[in-house]
C-alpha positions as CSV (number, residue, x, y, z in Angstrom):
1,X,0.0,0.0,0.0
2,X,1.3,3.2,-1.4
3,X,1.7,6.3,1.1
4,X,-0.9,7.9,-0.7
5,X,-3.4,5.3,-0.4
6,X,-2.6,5.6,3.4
7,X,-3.3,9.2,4.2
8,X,-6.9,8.8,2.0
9,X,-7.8,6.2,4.8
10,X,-6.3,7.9,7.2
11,X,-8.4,11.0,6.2
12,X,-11.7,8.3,5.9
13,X,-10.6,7.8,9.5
14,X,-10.6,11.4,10.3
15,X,-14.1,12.1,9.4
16,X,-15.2,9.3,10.8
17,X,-14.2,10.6,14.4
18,X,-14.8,14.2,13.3
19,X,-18.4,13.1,13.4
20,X,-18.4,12.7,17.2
21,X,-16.7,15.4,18.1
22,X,-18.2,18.4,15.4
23,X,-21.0,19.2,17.6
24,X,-19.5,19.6,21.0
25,X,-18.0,23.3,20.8
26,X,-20.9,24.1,18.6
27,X,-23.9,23.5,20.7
28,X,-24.5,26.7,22.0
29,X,-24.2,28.1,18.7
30,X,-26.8,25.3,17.4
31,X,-28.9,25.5,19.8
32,X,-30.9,29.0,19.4
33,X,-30.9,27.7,15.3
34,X,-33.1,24.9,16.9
35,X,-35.0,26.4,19.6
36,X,-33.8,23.8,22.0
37,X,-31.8,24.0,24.9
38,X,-27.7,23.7,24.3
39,X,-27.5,20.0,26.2
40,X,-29.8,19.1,24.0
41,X,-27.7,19.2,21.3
42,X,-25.8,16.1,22.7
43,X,-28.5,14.2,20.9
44,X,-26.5,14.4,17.9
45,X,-23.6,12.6,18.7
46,X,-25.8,9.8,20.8
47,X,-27.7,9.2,17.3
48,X,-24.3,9.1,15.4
49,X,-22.7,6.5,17.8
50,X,-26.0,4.4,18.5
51,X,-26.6,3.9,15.1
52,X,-23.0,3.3,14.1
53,X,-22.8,0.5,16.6
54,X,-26.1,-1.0,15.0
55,X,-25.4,-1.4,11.4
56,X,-21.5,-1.5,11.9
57,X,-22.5,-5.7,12.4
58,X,-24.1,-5.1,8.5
59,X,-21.8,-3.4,7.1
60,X,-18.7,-5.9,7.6
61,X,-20.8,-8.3,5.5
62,X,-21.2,-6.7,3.0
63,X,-18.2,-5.9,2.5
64,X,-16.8,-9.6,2.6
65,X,-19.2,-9.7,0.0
66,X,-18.8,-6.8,-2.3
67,X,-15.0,-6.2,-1.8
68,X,-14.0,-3.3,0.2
69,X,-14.0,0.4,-2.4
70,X,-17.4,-0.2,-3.5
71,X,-19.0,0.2,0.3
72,X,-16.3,2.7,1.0
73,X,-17.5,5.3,-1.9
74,X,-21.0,4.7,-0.8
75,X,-19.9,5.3,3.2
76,X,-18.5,8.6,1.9
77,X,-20.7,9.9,-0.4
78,X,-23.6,9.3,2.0
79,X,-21.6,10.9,4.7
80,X,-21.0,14.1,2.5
81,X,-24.6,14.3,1.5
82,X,-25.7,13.9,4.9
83,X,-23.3,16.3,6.7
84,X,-24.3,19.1,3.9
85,X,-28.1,18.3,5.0
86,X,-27.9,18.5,8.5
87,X,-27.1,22.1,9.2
88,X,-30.2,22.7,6.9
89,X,-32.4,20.2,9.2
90,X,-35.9,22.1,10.3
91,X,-36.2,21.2,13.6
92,X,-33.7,19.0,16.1
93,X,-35.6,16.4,15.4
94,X,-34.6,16.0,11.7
95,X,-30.9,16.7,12.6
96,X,-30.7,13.8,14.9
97,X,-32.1,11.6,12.6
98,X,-29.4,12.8,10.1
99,X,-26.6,12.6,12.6
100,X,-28.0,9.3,12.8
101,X,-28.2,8.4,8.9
102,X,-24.5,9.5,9.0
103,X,-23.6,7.4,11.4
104,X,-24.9,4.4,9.5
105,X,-22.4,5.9,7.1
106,X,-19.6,6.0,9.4
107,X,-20.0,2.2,9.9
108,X,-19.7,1.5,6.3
109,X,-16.3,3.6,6.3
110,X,-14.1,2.2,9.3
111,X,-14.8,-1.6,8.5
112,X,-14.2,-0.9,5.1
113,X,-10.9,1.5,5.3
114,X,-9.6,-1.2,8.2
115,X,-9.6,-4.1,6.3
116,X,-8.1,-2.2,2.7
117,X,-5.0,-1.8,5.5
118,X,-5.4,-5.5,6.4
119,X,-5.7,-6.9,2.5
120,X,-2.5,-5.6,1.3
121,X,-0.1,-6.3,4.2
122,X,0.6,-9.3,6.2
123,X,2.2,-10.2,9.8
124,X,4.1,-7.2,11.4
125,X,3.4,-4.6,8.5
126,X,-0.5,-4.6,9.3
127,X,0.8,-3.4,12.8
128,X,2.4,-0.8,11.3
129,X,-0.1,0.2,8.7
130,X,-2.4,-0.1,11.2
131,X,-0.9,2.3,13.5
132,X,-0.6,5.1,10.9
133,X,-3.9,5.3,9.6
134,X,-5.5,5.3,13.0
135,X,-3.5,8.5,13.6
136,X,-6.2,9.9,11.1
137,X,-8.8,8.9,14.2
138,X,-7.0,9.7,16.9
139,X,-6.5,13.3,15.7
140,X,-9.8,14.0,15.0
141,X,-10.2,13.9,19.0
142,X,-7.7,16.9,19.1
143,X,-8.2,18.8,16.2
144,X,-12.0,18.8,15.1
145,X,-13.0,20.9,18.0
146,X,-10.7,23.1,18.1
147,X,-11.2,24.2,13.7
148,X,-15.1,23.8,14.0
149,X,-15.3,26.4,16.8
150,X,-12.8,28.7,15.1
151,X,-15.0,28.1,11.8
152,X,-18.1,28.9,14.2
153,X,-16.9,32.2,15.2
154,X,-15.9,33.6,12.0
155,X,-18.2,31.6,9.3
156,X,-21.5,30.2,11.4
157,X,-21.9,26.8,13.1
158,X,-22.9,25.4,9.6
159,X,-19.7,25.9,7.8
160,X,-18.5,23.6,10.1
161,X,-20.8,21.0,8.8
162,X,-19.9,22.2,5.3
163,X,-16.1,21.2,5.8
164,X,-17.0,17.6,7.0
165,X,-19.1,17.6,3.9
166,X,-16.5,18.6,1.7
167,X,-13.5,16.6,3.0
168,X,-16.3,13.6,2.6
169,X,-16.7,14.5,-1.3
170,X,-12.7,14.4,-1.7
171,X,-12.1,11.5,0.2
172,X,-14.9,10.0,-2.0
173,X,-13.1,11.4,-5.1
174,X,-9.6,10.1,-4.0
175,X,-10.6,6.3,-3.0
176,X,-12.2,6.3,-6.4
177,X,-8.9,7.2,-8.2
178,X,-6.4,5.5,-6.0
179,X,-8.2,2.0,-5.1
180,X,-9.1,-0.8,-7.2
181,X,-12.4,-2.6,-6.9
182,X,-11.0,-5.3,-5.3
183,X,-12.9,-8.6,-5.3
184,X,-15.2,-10.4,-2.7
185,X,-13.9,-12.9,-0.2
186,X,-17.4,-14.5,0.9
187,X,-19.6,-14.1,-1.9
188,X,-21.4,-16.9,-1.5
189,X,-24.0,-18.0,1.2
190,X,-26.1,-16.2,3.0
191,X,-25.3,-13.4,5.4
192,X,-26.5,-15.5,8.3
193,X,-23.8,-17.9,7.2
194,X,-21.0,-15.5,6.5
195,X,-21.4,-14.1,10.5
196,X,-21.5,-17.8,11.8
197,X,-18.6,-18.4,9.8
198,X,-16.8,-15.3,11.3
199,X,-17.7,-15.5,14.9
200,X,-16.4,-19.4,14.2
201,X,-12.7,-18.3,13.8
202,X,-10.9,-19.7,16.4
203,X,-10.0,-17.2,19.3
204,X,-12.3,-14.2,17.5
205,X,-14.6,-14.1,20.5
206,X,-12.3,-13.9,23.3
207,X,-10.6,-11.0,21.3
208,X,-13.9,-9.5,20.7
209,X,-15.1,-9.3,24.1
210,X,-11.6,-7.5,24.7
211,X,-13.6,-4.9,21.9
212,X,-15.8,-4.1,24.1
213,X,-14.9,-4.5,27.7
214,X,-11.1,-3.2,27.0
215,X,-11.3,-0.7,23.9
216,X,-14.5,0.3,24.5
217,X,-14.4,1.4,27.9
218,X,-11.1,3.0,28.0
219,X,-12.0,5.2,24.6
220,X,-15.0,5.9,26.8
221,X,-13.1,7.4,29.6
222,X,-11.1,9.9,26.7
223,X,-14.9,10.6,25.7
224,X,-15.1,12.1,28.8
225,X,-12.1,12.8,30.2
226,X,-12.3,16.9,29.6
227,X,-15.7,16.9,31.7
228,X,-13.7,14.3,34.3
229,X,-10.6,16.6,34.5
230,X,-13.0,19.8,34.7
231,X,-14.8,18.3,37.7
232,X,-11.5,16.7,40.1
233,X,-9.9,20.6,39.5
234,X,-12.5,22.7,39.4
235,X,-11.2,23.9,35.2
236,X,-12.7,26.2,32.7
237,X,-14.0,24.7,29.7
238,X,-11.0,26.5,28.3
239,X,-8.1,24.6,30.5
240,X,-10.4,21.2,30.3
241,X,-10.5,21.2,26.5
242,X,-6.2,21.7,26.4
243,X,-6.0,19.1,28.7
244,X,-8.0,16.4,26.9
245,X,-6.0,18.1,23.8
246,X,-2.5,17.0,25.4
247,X,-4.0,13.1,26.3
248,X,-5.1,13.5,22.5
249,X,-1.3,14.2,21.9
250,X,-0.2,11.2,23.9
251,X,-2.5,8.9,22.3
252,X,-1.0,9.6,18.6
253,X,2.0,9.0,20.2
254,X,1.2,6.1,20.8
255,X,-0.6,4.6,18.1
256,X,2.6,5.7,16.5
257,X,4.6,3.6,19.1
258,X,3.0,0.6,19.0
259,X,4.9,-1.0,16.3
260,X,8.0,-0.2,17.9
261,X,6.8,-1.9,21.1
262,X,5.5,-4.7,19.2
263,X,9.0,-5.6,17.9
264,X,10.2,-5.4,20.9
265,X,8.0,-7.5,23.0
266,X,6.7,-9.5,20.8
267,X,3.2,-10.7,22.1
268,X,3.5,-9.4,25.1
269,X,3.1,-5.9,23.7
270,X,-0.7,-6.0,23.5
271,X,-1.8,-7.2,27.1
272,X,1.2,-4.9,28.9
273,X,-0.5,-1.4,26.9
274,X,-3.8,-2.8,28.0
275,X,-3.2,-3.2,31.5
276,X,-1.0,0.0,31.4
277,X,-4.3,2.0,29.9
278,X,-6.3,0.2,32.6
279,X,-4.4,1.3,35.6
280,X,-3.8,4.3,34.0
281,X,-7.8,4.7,34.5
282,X,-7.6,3.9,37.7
283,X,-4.6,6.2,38.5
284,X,-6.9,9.5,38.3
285,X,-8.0,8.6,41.7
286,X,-4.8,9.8,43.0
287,X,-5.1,13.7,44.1
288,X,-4.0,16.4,41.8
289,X,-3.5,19.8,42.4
290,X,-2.9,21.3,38.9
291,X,-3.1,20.7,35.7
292,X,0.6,19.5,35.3
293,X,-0.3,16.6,38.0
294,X,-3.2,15.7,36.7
295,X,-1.5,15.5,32.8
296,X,1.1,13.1,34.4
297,X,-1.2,10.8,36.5
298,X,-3.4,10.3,32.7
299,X,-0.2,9.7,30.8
300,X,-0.8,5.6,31.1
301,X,-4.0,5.9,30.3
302,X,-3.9,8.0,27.1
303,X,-0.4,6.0,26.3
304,X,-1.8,2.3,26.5
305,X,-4.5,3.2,24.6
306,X,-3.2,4.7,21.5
307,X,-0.6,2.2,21.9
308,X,-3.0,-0.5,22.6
309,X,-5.5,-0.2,20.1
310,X,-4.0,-0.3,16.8
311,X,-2.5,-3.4,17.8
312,X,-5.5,-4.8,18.6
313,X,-7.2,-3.4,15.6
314,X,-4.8,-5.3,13.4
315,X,-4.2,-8.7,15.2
316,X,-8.2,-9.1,14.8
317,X,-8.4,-8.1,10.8
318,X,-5.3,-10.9,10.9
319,X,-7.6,-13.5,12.2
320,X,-9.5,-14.1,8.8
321,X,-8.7,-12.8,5.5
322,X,-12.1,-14.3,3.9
323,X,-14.2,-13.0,6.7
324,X,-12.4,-9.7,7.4
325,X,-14.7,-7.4,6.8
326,X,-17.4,-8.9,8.9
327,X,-14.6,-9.5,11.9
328,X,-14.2,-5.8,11.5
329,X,-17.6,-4.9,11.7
330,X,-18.4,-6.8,14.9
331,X,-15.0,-5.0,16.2
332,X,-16.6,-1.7,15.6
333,X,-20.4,-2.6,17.0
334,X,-18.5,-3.6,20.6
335,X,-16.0,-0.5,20.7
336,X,-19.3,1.9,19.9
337,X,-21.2,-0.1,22.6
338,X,-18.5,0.4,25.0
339,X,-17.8,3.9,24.5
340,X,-21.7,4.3,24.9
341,X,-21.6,2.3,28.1
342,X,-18.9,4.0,29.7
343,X,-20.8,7.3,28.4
344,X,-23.8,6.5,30.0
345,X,-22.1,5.6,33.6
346,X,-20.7,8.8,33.6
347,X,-23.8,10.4,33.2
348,X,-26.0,8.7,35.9
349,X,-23.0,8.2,38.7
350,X,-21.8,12.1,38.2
351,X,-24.7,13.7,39.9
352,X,-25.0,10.7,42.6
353,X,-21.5,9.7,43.8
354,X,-17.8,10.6,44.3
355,X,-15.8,10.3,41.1
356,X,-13.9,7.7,41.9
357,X,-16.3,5.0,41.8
358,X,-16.9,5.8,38.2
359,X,-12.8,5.5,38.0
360,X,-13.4,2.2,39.8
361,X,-16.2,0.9,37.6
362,X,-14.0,1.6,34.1
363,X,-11.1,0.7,35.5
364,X,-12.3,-2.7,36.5
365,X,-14.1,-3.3,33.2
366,X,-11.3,-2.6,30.8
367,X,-8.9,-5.0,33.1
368,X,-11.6,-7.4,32.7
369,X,-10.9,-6.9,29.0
370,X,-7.0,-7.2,29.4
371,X,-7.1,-10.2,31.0
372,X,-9.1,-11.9,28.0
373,X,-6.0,-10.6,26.0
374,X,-3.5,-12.4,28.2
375,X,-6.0,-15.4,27.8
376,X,-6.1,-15.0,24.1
377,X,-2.5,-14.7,23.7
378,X,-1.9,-17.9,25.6
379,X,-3.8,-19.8,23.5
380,X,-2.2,-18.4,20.7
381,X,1.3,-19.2,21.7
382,X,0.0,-22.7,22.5
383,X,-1.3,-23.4,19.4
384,X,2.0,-22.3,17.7
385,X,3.6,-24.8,19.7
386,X,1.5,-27.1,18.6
387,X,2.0,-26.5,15.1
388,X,5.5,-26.5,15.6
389,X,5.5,-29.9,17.3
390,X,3.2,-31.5,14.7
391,X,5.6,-30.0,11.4
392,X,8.8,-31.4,13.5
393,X,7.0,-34.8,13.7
394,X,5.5,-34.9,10.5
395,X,9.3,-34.0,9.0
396,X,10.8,-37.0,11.0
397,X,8.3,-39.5,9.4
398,X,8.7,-38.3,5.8
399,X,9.5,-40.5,3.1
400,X,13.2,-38.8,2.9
401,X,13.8,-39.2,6.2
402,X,12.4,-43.2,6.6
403,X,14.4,-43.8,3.2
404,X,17.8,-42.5,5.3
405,X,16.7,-44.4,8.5
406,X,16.3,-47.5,6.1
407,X,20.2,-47.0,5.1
408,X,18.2,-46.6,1.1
């Protein structure tokens, strides 16, 4: 895969996270437009991620079926379409179910761009690969806010929306000149059969459990992290948002670590980041008193994570190169779900009880994840050494080797 073809799924990756983030510095700015109340704009970005996490388990399919550009230019075009629509929506009603349409969109797009990566490496490049296109994710988390409130200020709220809808049109314009169609890798059957076949791969659901209670629930906590730091310090919206910029700026560096770290401890790379993220969670219970503290304590969360995930990311599209797609797609339903489940924790322990049970609670999760990692990697390494056994006796017994033992 060509440099080029990287940053266009990079950038696929980019609006895909873009879309999660767009509306946060924008709702009270939105909300007048919609004669709602500013917190009510958060209704958005719920629709987005519910209904990403929904079809995400469709769209893997298909693309097992249809090869991988075909749903891709569809996932981007729709997502252009729909982001030009939405600032144009009558009512909040009609927005949310755009930012919900979009996120059907957004489903088609990550599966899809994830397992391009996947189809034209193999081994340690996908780690690699991996890691540098999810840097197109990751900074959306750091950079999205920060241009769509500039654009706000000066332009209008909806020029923000315009942008995502433009970026959408060229990345639509660039996988069409720079991919081939590919070709389908379970074309036949029904799509009942294709996700039976899938979920069948040996050690796919351990790993996929590790989606949700791992992945999903530490990429929760950064969902929140800005309102978390805001809260244990007493910070302005101002100092809160830098703050969850600089954990932004940890977790590129180290998605872009990981391979490194991967060479270096071989399997063991992906459990140690995940426990690292998971105490790293934990570790905010400690007491800060600034901003510099506080930055230190989260520096194993935000590191395991970026470190952690694109490995994870690309040992799962490894598992199955006929059923990636729909491996993918399941990956992306469980992350959403966690994300979601560690957003809504947040929301009904805030008001009731001392942050640190909600520290606790995803803390405890996520290691629950790690340790079906661990697991996983066991029974990997054991299986090796089973295949290793069986080749060595299967080579002692060959007809070569009995014709020598025969003195013939």
């Amino acid at each position: 895969m060509t440099l080029g073809q990287l940053a266009i799924l990079a950038a696929a990756l980019f609006l895909v996270g873009s879309a999660e983030v767009v509306a946060g510095p924008l709702m009270t700015a939105m909300a007048p437009d919609f004669g709602v109340a500013p917190a009510a704009i958060a209704f958005l970005p719920a629709a987005y991620g519910l209904a990403y996490g929904g079809f995400a388990i469709l769209a893997g399919p298909l693309s097992d079926r249809l090869g991988r550009k075909r749903p891709l230019q569809a996932g981007l075009l729709g997502f252009a379409a729909l982001s030009a629509a939405l600032p144009n929506a009558p009512d909040l009603a009609a927005a949310v179910a755009l930012s919900a349409l979009c996120g059907l969109c957004g489903a088609v797009i990550q599966p899809n761009a994830l397992s391009l990566v996947a189809d034209s490496a193999s081994g340690r490049e996908v780690d690699g690969l991996t890691a540098r296109v999810f840097v197109g994710l990751m900074s959306a988390f750091v950079i999205t806010p920060s241009i769509a409130g500039a654009v706000a200020d000066r332009f209008g709220w909806r020029w923000a929306y315009y942008l995502l809808a433009l970026l959408a049109a060229l990345a639509f314009l660039a996988v069409t000149a720079a991919f081939r169609p590919g070709h389908a890798h379970a074309a036949s059957g029904s799509l009942a059969a294709t996700h039976r076949a899938a979920l069948a791969t040996p050690g796919v659901l351990r790993r996929l459990s590790a989606s949700y209670f791992w992945l999903g629930w530490v990429a929760g906590f950064g969902v929140v992290v800005a309102d978390v730091a805001a809260r244990k310090l007493a910070l302005s919206p101002t100092d809160a948002g830098l703050l969850a910029g600089f954990f932004g700026l940890v977790t590129i560096a180290g998605n872009l670590a990981g391979p490194s770290v991967r060479d270096a401890l071989a399997e063991r790379a992906l459990p140690l980041a995940c426990f690292t993220a998971s105490a790293g969670v934990l570790a905010f219970a400690l007491p800060a008193h600034s901003v510099v503290e506080l930055a230190l304590i989260g520096l194993p969360w935000a590191f395991g994570y970026g470190c952690g995930g694109p490995l994870h990311h690309a040992r799962l599209s490894g598992m199955s190169a006929r059923f990636r797609g729909t491996i993918n797609s399941y990956h992306a339903s469980l992350l959403n779900l966690g994300i979601c489940s560690t957003s809504f924790l947040f929301g009904a322990l805030a008001p009731l009880a001392p942050l640190g049970l909600f520290y606790a609670l995803v803390g405890g999760v996520s290691l629950l994840g790690a340790v079906q990692l661990v697991l996983a990697a066991r029974k990997d390494g054991y299986d090796e050494a089973q295949k290793r056994a069986a080749a060595r006796v299967a080579a002692s017994v060959s007809p070569a080797s009995i014709q020598r033992n025969d003195g013939s």
